[in-house]
N, C-alpha and C positions, 0 to 999 in steps of 0.2 A: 332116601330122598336125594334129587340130584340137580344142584344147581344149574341152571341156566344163567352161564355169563358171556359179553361179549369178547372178542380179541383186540383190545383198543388199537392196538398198533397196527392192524387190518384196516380199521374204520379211520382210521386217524392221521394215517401215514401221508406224506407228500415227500417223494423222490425229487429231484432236480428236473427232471424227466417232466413231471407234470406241471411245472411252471408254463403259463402261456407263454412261446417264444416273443421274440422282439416283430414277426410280420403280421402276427396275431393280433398282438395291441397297437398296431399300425394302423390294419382293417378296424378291428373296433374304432380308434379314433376318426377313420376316414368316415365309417356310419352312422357317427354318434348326432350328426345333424338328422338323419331319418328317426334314428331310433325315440331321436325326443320328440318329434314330428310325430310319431306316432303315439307316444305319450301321451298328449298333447289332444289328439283326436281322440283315442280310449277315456278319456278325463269328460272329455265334452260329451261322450254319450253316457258314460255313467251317469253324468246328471240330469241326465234326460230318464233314466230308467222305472224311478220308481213315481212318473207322474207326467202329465202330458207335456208334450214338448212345446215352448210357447215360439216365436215367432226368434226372439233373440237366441236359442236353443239352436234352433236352425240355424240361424244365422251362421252362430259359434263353430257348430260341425262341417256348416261348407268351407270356411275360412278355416278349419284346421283339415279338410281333405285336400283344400288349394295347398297347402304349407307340405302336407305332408308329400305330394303328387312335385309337389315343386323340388323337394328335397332327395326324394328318388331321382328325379330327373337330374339333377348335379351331380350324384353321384355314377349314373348309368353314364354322365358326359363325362366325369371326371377318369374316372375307369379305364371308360372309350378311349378317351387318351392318352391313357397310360398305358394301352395295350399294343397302337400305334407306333410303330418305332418314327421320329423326328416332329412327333405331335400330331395335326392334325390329318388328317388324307385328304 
């Protein structure tokens, strides 16, 4: 009989190496206004899913596709500008 075990320290391990660097959690910080924006719109169609969608449904999804569209849009400008050498062009 032959057991089947795993290599914990294979599945388990974390090097220094694999820490997210500091421009990693830069970026996440910079999109975290989309990413809740997106949240945000995901949440409002989930509850639309398992029954008709009533009027304030709709509502709810356009006003989180405006948030979400708006929240891209800061960071596509915010970016823009940082890619810019002296700001704007």
């Amino acid at each position: 009989m032959s057991h089947i075990v795993t290599v914990q320290d294979a599945v388990t391990a974390f090097a220094d190496f694999m820490e997210p660097m500091d421009a990693e959690l830069d970026a996440i910080e910079l999109e975290m206004p989309v990413i809740l924006a997106d949240v945000d719109l995901l949440d409002a169609q989930i509850i639309t899913l398992d029954r008709t969608p009533t009027e304030l449904d709709a509502r709810r999804i356009r006003r989180a596709r405006r948030r979400v569209l708006a929240a891209r849009l800061a960071l596509a400008n915010r970016t823009a500008d940082a890619m810019v050498p002296g700001g704007a062009a």
